[in-house]
C-alpha positions in Angstrom: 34.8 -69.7 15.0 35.2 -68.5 11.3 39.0 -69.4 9.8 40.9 -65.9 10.0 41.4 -66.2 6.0 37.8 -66.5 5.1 37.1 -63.7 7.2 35.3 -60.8 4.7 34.2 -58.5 7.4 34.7 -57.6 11.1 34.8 -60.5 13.5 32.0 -61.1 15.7 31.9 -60.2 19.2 32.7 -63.5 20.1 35.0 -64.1 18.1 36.9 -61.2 19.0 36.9 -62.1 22.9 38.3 -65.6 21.8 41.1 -64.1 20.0 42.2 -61.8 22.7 41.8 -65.0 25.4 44.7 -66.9 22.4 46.2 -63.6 22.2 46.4 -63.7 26.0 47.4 -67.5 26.2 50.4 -66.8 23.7 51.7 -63.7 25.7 52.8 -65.9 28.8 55.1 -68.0 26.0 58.6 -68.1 26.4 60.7 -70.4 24.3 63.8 -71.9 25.4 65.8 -69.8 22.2 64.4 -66.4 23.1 61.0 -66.5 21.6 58.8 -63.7 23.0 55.0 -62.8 22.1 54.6 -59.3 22.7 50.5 -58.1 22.9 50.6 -54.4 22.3 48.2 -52.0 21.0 49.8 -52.1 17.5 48.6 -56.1 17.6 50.7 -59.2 18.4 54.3 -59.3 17.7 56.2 -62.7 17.9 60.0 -61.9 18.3 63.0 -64.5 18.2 65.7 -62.5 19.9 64.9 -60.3 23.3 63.3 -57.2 22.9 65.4 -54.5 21.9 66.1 -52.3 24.6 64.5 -49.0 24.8 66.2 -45.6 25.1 65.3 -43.0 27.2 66.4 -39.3 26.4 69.0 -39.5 29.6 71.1 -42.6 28.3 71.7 -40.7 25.1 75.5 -38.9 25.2 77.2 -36.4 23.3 80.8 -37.3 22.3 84.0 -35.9 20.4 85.9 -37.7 18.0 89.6 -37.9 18.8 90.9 -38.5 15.0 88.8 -38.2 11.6 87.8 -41.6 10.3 89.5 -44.3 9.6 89.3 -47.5 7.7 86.7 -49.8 9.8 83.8 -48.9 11.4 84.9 -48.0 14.9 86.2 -44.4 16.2 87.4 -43.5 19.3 85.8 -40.8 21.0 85.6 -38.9 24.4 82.4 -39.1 26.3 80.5 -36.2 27.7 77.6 -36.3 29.8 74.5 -34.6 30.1 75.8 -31.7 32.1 78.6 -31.4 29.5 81.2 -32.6 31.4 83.6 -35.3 30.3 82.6 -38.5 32.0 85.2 -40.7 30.0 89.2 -39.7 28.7 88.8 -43.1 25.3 85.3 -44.9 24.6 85.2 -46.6 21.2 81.9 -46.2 18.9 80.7 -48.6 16.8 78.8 -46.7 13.6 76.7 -48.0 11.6 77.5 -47.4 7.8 74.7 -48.1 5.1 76.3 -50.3 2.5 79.7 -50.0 3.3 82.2 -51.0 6.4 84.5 -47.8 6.0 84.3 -44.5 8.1 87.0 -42.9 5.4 84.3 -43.3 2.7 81.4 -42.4 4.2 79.0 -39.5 4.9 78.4 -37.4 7.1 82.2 -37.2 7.4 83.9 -37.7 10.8 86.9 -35.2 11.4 88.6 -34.6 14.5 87.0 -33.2 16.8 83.5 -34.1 15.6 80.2 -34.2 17.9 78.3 -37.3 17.7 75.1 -38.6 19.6 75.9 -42.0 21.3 74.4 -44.6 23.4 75.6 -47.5 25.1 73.6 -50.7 24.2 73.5 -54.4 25.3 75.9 -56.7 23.0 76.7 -60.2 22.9 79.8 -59.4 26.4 78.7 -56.9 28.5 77.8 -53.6 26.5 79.3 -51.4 23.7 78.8 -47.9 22.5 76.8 -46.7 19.2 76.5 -43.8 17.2 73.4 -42.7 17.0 73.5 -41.5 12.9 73.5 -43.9 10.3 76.2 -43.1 8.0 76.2 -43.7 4.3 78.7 -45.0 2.1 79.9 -43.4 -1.1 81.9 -45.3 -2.9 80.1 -47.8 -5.8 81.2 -51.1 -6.7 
């Protein structure tokens, strides 16, 4: 079999069934410090971490700000579900804030009263709940 780097043109047939049979071999890995080998149709991907869990359209939740932003990156918020019904009185939301740490200096601004997409992902205890917009900040340094 050709070295993959001196390949100039399509593999062979052989070569190709070789590769998916490694390909195939390396999918069944599972390292002791979360390795995963992941054969899709977008190729191979070799990950480090678990996979990321996937969303469907139902764990998606709409809630309401209960105070306009403040000076971290957390906000609490009441929880609706998908009927629009309130499912929870206080849930705190972690957001994500493109160079900055600060909900007070960042954009989309977050009054009271605010509706916000949110979804509850795995974390490092148990779970935690995420806004679903990356904010920006807008204050330079």
């Amino acid at each position: 079999m050709r070295q993959l780097d001196k390949i100039n043109g399509p593999p062979t047939a052989r070569e190709y069934n070789e590769l998916v049979k490694r390909v195939n071999i390396l999918s069944k890995i599972r390292g002791a410090n979360g390795v995963n080998v992941i054969v899709g149709p977008g190729g191979v991907n070799i990950t480090t971490k678990p996979p990321i869990t996937e969303l469907a359209v139902s764990d998606v939740r709409r809630a309401k700000t209960q105070a306009a932003g403040g000076v971290n990156d957390t906000i609490l918020c009441k929880l609706y579900n998908s009927a629009g019904l309130l499912e929870a009185e206080t849930i705190t939301v972690h957001v994500s804030i493109a160079q900055g740490s600060s909900l007070n200096n960042a954009m989309p601004f977050m009054f009271l009263s605010t509706d916000i997409f949110v979804a509850s992902l795995p974390f490092t205890s148990g779970s935690r709940w995420y806004c679903l917009t990356v904010l920006t900040n807008m204050c330079i340094e």
